[in-house]
C-alpha positions as CSV (number, residue, x, y, z in Angstrom):
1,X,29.9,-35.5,-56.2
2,X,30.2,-38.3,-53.6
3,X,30.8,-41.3,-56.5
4,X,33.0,-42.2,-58.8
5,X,29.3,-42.6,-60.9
6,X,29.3,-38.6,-60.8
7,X,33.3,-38.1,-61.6
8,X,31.9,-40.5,-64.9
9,X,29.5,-37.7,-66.1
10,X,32.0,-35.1,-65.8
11,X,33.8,-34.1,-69.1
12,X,37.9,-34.2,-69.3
13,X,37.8,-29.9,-69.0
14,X,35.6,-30.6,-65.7
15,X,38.1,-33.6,-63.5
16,X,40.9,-31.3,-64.5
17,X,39.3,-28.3,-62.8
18,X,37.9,-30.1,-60.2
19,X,41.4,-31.8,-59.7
20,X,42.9,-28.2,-59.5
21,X,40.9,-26.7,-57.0
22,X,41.2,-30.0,-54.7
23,X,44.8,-29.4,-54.7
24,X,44.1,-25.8,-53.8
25,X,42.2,-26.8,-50.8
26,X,44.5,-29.5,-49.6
27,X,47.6,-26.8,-49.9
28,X,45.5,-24.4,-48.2
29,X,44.4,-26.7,-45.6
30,X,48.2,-28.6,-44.9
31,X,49.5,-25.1,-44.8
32,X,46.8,-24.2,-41.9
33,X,47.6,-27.4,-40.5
34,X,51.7,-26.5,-40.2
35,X,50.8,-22.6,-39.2
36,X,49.0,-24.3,-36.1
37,X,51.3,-27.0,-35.6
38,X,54.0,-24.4,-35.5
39,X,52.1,-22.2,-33.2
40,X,51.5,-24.7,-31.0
41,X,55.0,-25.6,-30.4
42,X,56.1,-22.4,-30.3
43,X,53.2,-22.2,-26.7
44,X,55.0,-25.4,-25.7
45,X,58.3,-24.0,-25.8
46,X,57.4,-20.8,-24.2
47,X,56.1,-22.8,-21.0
48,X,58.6,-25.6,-21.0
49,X,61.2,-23.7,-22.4
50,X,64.8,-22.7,-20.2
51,X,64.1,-19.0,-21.1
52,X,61.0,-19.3,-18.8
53,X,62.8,-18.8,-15.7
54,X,62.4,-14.7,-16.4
55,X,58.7,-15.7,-15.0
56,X,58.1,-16.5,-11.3
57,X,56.0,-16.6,-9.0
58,X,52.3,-15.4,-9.5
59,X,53.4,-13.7,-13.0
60,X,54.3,-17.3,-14.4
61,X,51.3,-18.6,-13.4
62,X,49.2,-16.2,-14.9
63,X,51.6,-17.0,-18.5
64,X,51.1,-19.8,-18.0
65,X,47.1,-20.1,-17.4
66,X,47.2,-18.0,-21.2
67,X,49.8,-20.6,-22.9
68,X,47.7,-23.8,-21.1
69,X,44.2,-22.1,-23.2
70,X,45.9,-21.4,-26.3
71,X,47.8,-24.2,-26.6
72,X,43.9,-26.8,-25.7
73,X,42.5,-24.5,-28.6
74,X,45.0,-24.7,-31.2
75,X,45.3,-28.8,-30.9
76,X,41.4,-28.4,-31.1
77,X,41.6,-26.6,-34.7
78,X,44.2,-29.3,-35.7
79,X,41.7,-31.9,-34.7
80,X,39.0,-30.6,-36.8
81,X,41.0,-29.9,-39.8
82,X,43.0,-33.5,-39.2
83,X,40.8,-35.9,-37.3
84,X,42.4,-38.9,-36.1
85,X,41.9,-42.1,-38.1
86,X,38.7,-44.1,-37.0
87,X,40.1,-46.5,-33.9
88,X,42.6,-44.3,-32.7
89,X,43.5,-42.8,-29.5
90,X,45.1,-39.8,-28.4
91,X,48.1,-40.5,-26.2
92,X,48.4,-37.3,-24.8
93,X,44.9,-37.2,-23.2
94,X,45.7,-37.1,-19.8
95,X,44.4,-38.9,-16.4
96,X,41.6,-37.2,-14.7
97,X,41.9,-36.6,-11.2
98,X,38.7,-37.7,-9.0
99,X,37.1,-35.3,-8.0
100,X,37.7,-35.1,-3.6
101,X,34.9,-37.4,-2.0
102,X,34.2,-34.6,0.3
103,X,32.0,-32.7,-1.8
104,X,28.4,-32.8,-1.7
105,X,26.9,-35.3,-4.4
106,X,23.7,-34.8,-5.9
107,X,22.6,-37.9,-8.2
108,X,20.7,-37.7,-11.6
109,X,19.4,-40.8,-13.0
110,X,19.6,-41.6,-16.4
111,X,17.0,-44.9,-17.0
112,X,15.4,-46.4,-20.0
113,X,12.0,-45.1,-20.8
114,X,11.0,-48.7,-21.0
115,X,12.5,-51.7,-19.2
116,X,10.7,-53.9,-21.5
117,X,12.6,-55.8,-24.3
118,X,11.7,-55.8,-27.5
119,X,11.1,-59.7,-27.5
120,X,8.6,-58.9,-24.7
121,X,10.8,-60.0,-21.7
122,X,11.6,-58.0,-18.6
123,X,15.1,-56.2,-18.5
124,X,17.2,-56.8,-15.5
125,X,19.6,-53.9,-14.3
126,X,23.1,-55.2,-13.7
127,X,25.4,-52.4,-13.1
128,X,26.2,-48.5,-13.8
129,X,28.3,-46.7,-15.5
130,X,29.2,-43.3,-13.7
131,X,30.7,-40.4,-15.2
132,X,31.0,-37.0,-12.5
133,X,30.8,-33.9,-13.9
134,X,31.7,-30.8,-11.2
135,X,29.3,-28.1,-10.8
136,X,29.4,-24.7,-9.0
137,X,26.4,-22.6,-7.2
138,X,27.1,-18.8,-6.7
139,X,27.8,-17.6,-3.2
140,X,24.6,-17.3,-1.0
141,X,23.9,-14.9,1.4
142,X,22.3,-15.5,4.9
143,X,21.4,-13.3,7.3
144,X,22.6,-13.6,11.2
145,X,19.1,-12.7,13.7
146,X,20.9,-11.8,17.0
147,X,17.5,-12.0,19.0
148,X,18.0,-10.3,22.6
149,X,15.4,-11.4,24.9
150,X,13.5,-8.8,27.6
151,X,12.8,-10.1,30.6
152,X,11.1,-7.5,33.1
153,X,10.3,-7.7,37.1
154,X,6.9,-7.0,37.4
155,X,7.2,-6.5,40.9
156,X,10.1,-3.8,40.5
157,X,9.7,-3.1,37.3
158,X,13.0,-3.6,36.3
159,X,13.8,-4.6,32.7
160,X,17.0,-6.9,31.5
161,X,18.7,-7.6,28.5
162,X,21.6,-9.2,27.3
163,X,24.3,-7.2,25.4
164,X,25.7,-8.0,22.3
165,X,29.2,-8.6,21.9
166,X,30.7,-5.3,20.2
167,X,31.6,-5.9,16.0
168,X,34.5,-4.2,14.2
169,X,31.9,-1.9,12.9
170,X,29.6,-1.1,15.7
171,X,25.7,-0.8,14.5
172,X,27.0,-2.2,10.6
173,X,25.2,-4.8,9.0
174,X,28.3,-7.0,7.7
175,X,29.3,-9.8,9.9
176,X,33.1,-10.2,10.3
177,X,32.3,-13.2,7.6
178,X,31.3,-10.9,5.2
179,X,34.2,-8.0,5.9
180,X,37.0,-10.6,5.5
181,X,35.5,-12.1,2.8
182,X,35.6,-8.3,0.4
183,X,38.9,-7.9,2.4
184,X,40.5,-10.6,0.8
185,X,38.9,-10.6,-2.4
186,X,40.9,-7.2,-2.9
187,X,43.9,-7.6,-1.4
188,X,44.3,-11.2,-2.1
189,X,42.1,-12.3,-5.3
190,X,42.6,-8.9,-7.1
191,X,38.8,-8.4,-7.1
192,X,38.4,-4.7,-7.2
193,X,35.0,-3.5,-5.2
194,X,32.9,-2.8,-8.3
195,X,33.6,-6.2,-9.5
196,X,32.9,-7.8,-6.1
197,X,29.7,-5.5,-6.2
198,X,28.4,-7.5,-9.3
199,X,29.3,-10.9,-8.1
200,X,26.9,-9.9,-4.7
201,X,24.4,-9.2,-7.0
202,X,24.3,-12.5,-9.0
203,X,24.4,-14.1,-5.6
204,X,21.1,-12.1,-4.4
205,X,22.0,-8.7,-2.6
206,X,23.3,-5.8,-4.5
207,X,25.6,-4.1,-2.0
208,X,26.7,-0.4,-3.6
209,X,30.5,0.3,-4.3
210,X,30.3,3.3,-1.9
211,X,29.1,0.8,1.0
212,X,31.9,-1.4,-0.2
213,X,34.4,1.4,-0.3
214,X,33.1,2.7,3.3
215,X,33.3,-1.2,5.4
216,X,37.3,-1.2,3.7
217,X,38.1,1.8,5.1
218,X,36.7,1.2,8.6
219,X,38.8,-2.2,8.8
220,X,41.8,-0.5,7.8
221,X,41.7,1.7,10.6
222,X,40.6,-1.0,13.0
223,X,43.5,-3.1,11.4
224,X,46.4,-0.1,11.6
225,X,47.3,-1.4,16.2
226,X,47.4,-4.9,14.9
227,X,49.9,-4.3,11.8
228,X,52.1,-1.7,13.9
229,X,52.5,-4.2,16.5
230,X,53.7,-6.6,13.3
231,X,56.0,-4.0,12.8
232,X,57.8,-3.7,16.0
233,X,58.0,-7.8,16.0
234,X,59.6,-7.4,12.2
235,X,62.0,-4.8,13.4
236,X,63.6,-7.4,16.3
237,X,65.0,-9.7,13.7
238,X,68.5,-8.9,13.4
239,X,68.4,-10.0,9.1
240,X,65.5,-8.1,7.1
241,X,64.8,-8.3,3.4
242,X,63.6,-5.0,1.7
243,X,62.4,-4.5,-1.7
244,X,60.1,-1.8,-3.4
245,X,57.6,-1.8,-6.5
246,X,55.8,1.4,-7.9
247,X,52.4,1.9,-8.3
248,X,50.4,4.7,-9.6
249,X,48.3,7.0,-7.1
250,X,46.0,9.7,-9.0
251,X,47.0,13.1,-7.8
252,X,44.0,14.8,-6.0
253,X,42.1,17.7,-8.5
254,X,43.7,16.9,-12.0
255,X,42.7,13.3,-12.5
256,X,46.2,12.4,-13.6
257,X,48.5,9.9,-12.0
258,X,51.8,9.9,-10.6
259,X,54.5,7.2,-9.7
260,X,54.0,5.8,-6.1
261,X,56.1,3.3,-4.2
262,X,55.0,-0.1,-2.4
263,X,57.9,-0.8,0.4
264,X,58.3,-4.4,1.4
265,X,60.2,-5.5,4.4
266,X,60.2,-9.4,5.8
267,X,61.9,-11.6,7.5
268,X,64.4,-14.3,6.1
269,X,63.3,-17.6,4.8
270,X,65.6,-18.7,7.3
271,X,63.7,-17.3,10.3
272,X,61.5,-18.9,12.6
273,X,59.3,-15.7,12.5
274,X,57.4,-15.3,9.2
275,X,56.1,-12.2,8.3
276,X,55.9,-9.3,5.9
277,X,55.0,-5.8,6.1
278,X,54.5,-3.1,3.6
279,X,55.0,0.6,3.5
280,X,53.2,3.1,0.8
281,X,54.7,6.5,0.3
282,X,54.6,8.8,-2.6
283,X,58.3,8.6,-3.8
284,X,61.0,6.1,-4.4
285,X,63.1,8.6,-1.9
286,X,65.6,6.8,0.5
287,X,64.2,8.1,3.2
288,X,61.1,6.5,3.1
289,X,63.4,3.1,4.3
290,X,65.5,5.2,6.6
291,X,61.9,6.4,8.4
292,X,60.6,2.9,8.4
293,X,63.7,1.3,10.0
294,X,64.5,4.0,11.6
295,X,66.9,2.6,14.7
296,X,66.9,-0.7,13.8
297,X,70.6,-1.8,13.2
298,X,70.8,-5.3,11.4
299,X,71.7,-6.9,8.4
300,X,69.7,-5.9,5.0
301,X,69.2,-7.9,1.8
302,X,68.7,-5.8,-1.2
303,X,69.7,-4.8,-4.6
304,X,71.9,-1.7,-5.1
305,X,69.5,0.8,-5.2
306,X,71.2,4.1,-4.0
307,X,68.0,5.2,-1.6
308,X,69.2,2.1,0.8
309,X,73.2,3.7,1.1
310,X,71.8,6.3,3.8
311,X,71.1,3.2,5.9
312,X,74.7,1.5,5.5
313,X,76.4,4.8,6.7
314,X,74.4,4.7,9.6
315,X,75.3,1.3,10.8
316,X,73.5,-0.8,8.8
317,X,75.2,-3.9,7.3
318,X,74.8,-4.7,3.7
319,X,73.9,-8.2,2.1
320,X,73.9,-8.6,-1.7
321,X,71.5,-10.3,-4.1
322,X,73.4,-12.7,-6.2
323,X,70.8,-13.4,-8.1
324,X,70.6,-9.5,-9.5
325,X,74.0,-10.2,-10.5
326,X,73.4,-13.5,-12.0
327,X,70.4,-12.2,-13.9
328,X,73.1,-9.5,-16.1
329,X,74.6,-12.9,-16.8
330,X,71.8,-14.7,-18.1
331,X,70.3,-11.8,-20.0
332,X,73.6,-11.9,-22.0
333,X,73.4,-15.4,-22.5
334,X,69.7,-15.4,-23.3
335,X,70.0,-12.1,-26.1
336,X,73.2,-12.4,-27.6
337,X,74.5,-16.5,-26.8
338,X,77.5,-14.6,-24.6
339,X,80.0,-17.4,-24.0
340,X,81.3,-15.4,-21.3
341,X,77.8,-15.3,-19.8
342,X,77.7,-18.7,-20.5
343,X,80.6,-19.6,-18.2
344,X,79.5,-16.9,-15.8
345,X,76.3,-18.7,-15.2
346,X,78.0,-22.3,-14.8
347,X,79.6,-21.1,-11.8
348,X,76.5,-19.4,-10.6
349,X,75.2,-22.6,-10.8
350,X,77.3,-23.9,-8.6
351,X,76.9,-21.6,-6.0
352,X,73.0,-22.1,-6.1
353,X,73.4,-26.0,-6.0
354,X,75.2,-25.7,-2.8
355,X,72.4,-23.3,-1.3
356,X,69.9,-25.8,-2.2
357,X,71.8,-28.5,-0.3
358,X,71.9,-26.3,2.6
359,X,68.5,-25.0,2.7
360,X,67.5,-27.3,5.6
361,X,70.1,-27.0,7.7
362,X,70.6,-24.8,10.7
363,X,72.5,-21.9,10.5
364,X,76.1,-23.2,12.0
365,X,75.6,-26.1,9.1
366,X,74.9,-23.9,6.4
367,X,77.6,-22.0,7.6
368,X,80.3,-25.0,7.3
369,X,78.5,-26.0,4.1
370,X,79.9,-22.6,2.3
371,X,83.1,-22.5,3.5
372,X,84.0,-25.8,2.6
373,X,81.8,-25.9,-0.8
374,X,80.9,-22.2,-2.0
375,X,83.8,-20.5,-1.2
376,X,86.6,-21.9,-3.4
377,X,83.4,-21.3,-6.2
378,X,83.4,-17.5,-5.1
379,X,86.8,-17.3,-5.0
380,X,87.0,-19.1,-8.8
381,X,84.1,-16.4,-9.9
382,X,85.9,-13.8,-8.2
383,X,89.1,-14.1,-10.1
384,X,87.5,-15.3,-13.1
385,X,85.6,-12.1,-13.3
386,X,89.1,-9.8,-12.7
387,X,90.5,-11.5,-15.8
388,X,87.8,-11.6,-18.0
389,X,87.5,-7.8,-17.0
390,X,90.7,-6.7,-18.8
391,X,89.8,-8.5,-22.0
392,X,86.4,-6.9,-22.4
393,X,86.1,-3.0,-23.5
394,X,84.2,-0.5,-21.6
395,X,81.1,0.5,-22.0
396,X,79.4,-3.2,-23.7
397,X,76.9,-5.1,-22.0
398,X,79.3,-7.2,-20.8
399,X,81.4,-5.0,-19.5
400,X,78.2,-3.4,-17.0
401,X,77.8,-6.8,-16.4
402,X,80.7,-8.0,-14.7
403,X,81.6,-4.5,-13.4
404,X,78.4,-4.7,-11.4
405,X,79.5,-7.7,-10.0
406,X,82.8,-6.9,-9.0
407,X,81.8,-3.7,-7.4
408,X,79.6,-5.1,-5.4
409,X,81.4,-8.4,-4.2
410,X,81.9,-7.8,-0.6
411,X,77.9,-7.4,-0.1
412,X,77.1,-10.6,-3.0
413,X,79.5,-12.9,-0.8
414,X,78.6,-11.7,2.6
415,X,76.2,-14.3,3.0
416,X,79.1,-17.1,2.9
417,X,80.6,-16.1,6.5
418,X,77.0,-15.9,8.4
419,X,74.6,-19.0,8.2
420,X,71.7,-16.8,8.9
421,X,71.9,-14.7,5.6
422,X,70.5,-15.8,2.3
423,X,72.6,-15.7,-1.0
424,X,69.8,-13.2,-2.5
425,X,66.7,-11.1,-2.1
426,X,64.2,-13.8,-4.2
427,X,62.5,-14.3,-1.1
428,X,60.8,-10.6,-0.5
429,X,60.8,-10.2,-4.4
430,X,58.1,-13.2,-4.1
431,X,56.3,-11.5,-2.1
432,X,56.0,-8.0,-4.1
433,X,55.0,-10.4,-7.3
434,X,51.3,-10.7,-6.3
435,X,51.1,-7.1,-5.5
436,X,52.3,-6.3,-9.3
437,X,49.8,-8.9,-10.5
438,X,46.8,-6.7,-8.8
439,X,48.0,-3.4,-8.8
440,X,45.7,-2.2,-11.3
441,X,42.9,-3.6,-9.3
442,X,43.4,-1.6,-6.2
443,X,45.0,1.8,-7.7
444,X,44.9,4.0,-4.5
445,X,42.0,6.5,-5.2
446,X,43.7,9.5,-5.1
447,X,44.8,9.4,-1.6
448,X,48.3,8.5,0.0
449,X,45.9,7.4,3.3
450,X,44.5,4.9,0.8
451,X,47.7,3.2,0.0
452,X,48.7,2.5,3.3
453,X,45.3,1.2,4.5
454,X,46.3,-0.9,1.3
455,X,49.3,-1.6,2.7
456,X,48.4,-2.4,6.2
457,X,45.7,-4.5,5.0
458,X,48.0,-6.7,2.7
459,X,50.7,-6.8,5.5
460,X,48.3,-9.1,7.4
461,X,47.2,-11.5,4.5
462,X,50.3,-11.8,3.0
463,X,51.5,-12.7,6.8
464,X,49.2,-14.9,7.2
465,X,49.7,-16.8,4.1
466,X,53.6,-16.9,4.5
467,X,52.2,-18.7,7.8
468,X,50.4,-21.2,5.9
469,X,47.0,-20.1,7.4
470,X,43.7,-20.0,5.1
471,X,43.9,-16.1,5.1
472,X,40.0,-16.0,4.9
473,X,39.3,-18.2,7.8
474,X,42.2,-15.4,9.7
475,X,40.8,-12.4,8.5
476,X,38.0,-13.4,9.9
477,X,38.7,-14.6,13.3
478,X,41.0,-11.5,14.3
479,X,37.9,-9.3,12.6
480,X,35.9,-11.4,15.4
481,X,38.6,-11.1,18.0
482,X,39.8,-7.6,17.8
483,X,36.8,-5.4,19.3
484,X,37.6,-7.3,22.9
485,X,41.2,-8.0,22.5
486,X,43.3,-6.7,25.3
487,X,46.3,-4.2,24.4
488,X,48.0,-6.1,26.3
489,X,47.4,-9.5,24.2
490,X,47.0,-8.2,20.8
491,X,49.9,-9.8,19.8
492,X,48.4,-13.1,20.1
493,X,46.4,-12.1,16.7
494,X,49.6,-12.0,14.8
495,X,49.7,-14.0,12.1
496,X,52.7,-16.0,13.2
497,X,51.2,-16.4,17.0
498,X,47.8,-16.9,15.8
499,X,45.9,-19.9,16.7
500,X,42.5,-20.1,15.8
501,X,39.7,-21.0,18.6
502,X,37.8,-23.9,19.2
């Protein structure tokens, strides 16, 4: 029925019931409609939203990749039951970005099949219309012929050849290229090696997990005097960071899994020296940080966790993380619209604006920057706290809250009287974040040896990209350099000394 000519054929009994189940369908589709409107906003919210602070780092950016799909497919179900009026365009559609000038074109023409015009005249071209579409090729392989010429005497018989330069695995087929590139892909990209072993085979070489399994191994071991120097450079800084994240390592025999710990230790934001290093070990136990550190005697930024307290009576001096303290505050705020958290969290604020002020200055300036404009704040939390204290009852949220705070205010306000210290432990926390993203791609196979090759081998990347290197085109130098690298000079393949050759 697309006429008013067929609604004239139709009996009285027959519009009504054709009237009825139109209105059916229009509900049915207007409520759809709202559901997905509603839906969408609710996406929008959770990206744009204040409350998505709680995600940082590599976690909110793989929340927000998930949000960014969703929300493109439910405004493309709105479209299709709502099409925009004929004419109309969407505002929202945004610019495109050219794509960079420095990728390889390939031209396809699009022509006429006849240049001939209908009145019988010749066509003349006089312009184009381009439209660039970006296209990907799988990885290729290629294979590296080192051909080593013999050249004999035939008067002495005497036969020469040139040596090849030694390889970080002696009489393997992968080039340093190759290594870095499965290296990374772990450790960095979250690829584990079974996953890596299928995208090989799409690009034309099926390379067995085992084989995989095997080159990782051998480059952790050839890695370990290159991260233990790292190590002794990290542990000259006089302000450390430390942070740990568990993981689960399978317990050899029964299959089963138990909780494992992934130590980080770096150096400040602050500091010249950028660099990161992390320790695997089997337990949360303090005195897996008292064995790492072992003599060192600095400053440490960390949370309250009771395994660092060893250190602190051993010399050790303790910085807080304000920001563990300003988190109880926010979670109050964010659950249960606290007004006390509320106020709490202005005068966080406040604190925070002046760090960000300071960020660039050196440490004297900094310094005078928090005397004269974060202290009085403190001193205002501080007391605003005490108060606030006797009028809430024991055992609340709110209570834990402010209690954790106070007890801790000597270590949360060391940082004002020492430009060098941060006001919190969000730097090394950053760092951990990617390690949490891919810890289910590189579960250490049953072995506390293959966490810390993990370790060791993430040390180095994570290094290097706090260094702002391409960690691929590092891996794969110091995979090139580090057969014929000196003792003496291996320290010129740290990330934060490395310089790549010409």
């Amino acid at each position: 029925m697309n006429s008013p000519a067929d609604l004239d054929r139709l009996s009285e009994e027959e519009v009504r019931k054709l009237a009825a189940r139109l209105m059916v369908e229009v509900r049915t589709k207007q409520t759809l409609i709202d559901k997905l409107t509603h839906e969408n906003a609710t996406l929008k919210r959770l990206k744009f939203a204040a409350t998505s602070e709680i995600y940082t780092g590599e976690q909110q950016r793989l929340l927000f990749e998930t949000l960014d799909m969703d929300m493109e497919a439910v405004s493309l179900e709105i479209k299709k039951l709502a099409p925009p009026a004929a004419g109309t365009r969407d505002k929202q559609q945004p610019k495109r970005t050219p794509l960079p000038p420095t990728l390889p074109r390939k031209d396809i023409h699009h022509e006429p099949a006849s240049t001939v015009c209908r009145c019988g005249c010749q066509l003349q071209r006089i312009g184009e219309d381009i439209a660039e579409k970006l296209d990907y090729q799988p990885g290729v392989f290629t294979v590296e012929r080192h051909v080593r010429g013999k050249w004999a005497c035939r008067q002495c018989e005497t036969l020469v050849q040139a040596p090849v330069g030694p390889h970080i695995i002696d009489k393997g087929i992968p080039t340093a290229g190759l290594l870095a590139h499965v290296l990374v892909a772990k450790y960095a990209d979250h690829l584990p090696l079974y996953r890596q072993s299928d995208i090989f085979e799409r690009a034309g070489l099926g390379i067995a997990d085992s084989t995989l399994a095997q080159w990782v191994g051998q480059c952790g071991v050839q890695l370990q005097p290159l991260v233990e120097a790292l190590r002794e450079v990290l542990l000259k800084q006089t302000v450390l960071h430390a942070d740990e994240t568990p993981v689960q390592m399978l317990k050899p025999g029964n299959g089963k899994t138990h909780r494992a710990y992934l130590w980080s230790y770096c150096s400040t934001a602050f500091d010249p020296m950028k660099a990161v290093v992390f320790d695997f070990a089997e337990s949360r136990g303090g005195r897996h940080a008292d064995a790492f550190l072992s003599t060192w005697r600095g400053t440490l930024v960390c949370d309250d966790y009771s395994g660092y307290k060893a250190l602190f009576r051993q010399g050790v001096t303790e910085a807080g993380c304000m920001a563990h303290a300003r988190r109880k505050f926010h979670e109050l705020w964010a659950n249960h619209s606290s007004q006390i958290a509320e106020e709490a969290l202005k005068l966080f604020g406040v604190l925070y604006e002046v760090e960000r002020a300071a960020q660039d200055r050196d440490a004297d300036q900094r310094y005078e920057m928090r005397q004269q404009q974060a202290r009085p704040v403190a001193d205002t939390l501080h007391a605003w706290l005490l108060a606030q204290r006797q009028r809430v009852p024991d055992g609340g949220a709110t209570a834990r809250a402010i209690d954790y705070s106070l007890g801790r205010w000597g270590a949360l306000t060391r940082y004002l009287d020492d430009g060098a210290l941060p006001i919190d432990n969000n730097w090394v926390e950053n760092q951990i974040r990617p390690i949490a993203t891919g810890r289910k791609n590189w579960l250490f196979a049953g072995s506390l040896r293959a966490g810390q090759r993990a370790a060791a081998v993430m040390s180095l990347i994570h290094s290097a990209r706090l260094n702002g290197h391409d960690v691929y085109a590092y891996m794969k130098d110091i995979l090139e350099r580090l057969p014929t690298q000196p003792a003496s000079r291996i320290g010129e393949l740290l990330p934060h000394c490395w310089e790549p050759l010409d």
